[in-house]
DRENGU-717702 format. One record per residue (C-alpha): x, z, y. Coordinates in steps of 0.2 Angstrom, whole numbers, plus 2048, in hexadecimal, padded with zeros to 3 digits. Each point is the difference from the previous one (the first is absolute). Layout:
XZY...
//
This chain:
8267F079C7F27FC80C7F27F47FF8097F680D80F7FD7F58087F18027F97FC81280D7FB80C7FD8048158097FD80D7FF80F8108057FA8128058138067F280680B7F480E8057F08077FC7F47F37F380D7F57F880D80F7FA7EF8097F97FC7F07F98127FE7F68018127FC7EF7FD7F78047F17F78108067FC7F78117FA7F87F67F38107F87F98047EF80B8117FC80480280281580E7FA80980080681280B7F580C80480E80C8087FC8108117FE8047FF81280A7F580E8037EF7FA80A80180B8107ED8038007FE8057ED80281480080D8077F87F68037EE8007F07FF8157FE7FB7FF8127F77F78057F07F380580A7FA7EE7FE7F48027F37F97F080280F7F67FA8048087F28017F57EE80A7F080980E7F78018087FE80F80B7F18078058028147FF7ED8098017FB8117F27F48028067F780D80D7F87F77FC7ED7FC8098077EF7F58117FC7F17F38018057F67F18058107F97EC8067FF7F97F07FC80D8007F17F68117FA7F17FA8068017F17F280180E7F57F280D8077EE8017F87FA8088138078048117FC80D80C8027FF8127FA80C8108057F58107F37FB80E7FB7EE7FB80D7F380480F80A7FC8047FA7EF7FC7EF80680E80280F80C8077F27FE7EF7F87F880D7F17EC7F98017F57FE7F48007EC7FF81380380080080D7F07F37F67F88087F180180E8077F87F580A7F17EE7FA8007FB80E7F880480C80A7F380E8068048028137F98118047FF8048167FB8128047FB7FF8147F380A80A7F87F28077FF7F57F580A7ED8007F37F980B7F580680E8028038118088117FF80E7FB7F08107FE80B7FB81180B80980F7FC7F780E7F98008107F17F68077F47F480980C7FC7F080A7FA7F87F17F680A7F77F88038117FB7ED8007F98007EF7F481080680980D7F480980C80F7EF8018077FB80B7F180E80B7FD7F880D80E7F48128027F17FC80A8057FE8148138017FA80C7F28048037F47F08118087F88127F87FD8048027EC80F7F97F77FD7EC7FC7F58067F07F17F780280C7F080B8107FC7FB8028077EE7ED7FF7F97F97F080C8117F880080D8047F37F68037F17F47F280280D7F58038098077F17EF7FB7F68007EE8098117FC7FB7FB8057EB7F37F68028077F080880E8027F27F28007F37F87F18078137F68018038037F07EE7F77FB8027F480C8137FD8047FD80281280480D80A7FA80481380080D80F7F78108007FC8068127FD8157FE7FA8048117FD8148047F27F980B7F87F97F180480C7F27FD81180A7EE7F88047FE7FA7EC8038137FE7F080580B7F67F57F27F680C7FC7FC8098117FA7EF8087F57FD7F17F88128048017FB8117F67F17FD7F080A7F980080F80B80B80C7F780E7FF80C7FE80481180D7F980E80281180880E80B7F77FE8107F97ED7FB7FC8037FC7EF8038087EF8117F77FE80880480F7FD8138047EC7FF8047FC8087F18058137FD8027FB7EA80E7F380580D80880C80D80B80180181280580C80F80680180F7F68068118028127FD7FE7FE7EF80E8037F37F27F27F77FC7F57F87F07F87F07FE7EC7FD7F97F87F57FD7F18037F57F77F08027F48017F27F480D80180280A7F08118018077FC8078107F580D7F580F8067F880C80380F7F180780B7FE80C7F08118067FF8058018127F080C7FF7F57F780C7F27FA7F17F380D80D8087FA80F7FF7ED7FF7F17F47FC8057F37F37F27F78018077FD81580F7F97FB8017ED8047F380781080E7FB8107F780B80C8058107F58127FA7FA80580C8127F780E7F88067FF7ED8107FB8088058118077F98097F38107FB7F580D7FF80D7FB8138038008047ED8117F57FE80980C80D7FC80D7F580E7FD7F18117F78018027EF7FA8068067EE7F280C7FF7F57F280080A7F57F67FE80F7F27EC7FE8027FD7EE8038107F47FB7FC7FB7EF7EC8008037F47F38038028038128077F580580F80A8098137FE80380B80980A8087F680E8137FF7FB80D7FC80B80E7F67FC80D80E7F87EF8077F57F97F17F880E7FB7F57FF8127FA7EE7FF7FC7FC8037EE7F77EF7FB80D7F980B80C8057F67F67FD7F07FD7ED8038137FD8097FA7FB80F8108058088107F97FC81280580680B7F28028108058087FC8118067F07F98077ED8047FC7F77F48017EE7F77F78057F77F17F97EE7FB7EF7FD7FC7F47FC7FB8038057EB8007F87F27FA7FE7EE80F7F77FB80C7FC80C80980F80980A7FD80E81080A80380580B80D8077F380D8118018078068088127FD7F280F8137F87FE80B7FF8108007EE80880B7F57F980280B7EF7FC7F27F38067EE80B80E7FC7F37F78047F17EF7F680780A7F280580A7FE7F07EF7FF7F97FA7F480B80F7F67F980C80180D8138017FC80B80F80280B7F480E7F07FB8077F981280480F8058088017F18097EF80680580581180680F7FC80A7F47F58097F680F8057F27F67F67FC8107F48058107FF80480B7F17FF81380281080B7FB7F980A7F07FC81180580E80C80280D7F58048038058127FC7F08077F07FE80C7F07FC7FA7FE7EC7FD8148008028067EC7FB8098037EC80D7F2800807803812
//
């Protein structure tokens, strides 16, 4: 049991922040039921029906078809029942659906209404199309992710759509849940990417704002200006990570790369010799392979790390120790977190196939037996054959 045991959500199937959101909430204990759609989204990738689809594991699923006068009634049935909902659309879609938030709070006023967008609800840019990289370079993040005189570099929705977006939407919704069970009231919670990647450069723009940060990349000790704080290739072409901010650290991994003779300590927050001392250790690294310097330096005060990749880094040792990596299905993947003192969460389930719990949630929900297959030979819901029975994926039972 998670600390989020008891907590019921809704999931309107989407992409990106609102999955990640669910997947943590659910992580942590909530009940989530996904309202999938009715057939596969043609622009999802094909993860996202497969158990490749990490990020909807630990649901329920019911398959509806929205645009049915009758599937709405059938949401705001659960919604009466729902601590929270989680939704991914541009603004406006829920509200076309006849699924809004004045709609679902008039039906359970204290329902938290989570909305994970990149833009944002309002401003001129929230009905624009857009992704992950469009918005954290609005919020001045992309601009750091770049070497000196290097374009700013693409990476995979970290700091945007799963850090900026998800997560902290994921953190609104406890919160607003907190405050409507004080209060009695619930309200909306508008996560945009714009606004949460940009919450995540706290820090730099409070450096910026006294003169430790400097606008031009690469000039700077967080973002590969400094030679202590970067990655480098070794003698095998994998690489290591330092990052020996503190100078007692940098003392240690200058003494055992061997450089203590070579390399001025006392020069080491100096800019215009971070060139210098820079390729003093990207000569000495090329020297050994990346486990050689794993045998002198992991472990140390260092400040070091080898740079995994993907297949490694469930096999690390401390990995391994803390349980970092989970297999669920046949597939590695991170397991919840954060820990616990008290509550532990457990392993959550595979991401179920659309449509795989519809009679069981409705039955819940207190629909009769006649009523939900009324409902399916309406082409209202869907409930998928149980695996193995030869029928098709999201396969009507009762017909």
């Amino acid at each position: 049991m998670g600390p989020l045991a008891g907590l019921r959500v809704i999931e309107f199937a989407g992409l990106g922040p609102a999955p990640f959101c669910a997947m943590l909430l659910a992580d942590l204990g909530a009940e989530v039921i996904r309202f999938d759609r009715m057939a596969p989204d043609p622009a999802a990738p094909a993860a996202a029906s497969a158990r490749g689809d990490v990020l909807g594991r630990g649901r329920r699923s019911i398959a509806i078809d929205l645009k049915e006068p009758a599937a709405i009634e059938v949401a705001l049935r659960v919604v009466e029942r729902s601590d929270a909902l989680v939704e991914g659309f541009r603004p406006g879609v829920m509200e076309k659906l006849g699924l809004g938030p004045e709609v679902c709070l008039a039906r359970n006023p204290r329902l938290v209404y989570g909305r994970a967008t990149g833009w944002g609800q309002s401003g001129p840019l929230a009905h624009c199309a857009g992704h992950d990289i469009n918005y954290i370079a609005l919020s001045g993040v992309l601009h750091s992710m770049r070497r000196r005189d290097e374009r700013p570099l693409p990476v995979p929705g970290f700091a945007g759509d799963f850090g900026g977006g998800g997560m902290l939407l994921a953190l609104g919704i406890v919160a607003a849940v907190l405050a409507a069970r004080e209060s009695g009231h619930g309200q909306t919670v508008d996560a945009a990417i714009t606004d949460g990647s940009a919450l995540l450069a706290a820090l730099i723009y409070g450096w910026r704002a006294v003169g430790l940060w400097r606008d031009e990349a690469g000039s700077n000790s967080g973002d590969s200006g400094a030679h202590f704080y970067d990655t480098y290739r070794c003698a095998d072409g994998k690489y290591i990570a330092v990052g020996a901010i503190e100078p007692r650290f940098y003392a240690l991994l200058v003494e055992r790369c061997g450089l203590s003779g070579e390399i001025d300590l006392g020069a080491q927050w100096k800019p215009e010799a971070w060139a210098a001392q820079r390729q003093k250790l990207a000569q000495v690294f090329t020297t050994r392979t990346r486990d050689q310097w794993c045998e002198l330096l992991e472990g140390t005060d260092a400040c070091f790390a080898p740079v995994l990749d993907l297949a490694e880094a469930p096999r690390h040792p401390h990995n391994r120790a803390r349980g970092t990596f989970v297999e669920i299905d046949g597939v590695v993947q991170p397991g919840p977190a954060p820990r616990f003192g008290r509550d532990r969460p457990d392993i959550p389930g595979p991401s179920p196939m659309p449509g795989a719990d519809t009679d069981a949630i409705l039955a819940e929900h207190g629909w009769s037996r006649d009523e939900i297959g009324s409902l399916r030979e309406r082409g209202v819901v869907v409930q998928a054959a149980p695996p193995g029975d030869g029928r098709p994926a999201g396969a009507r039972s009762g017909q």
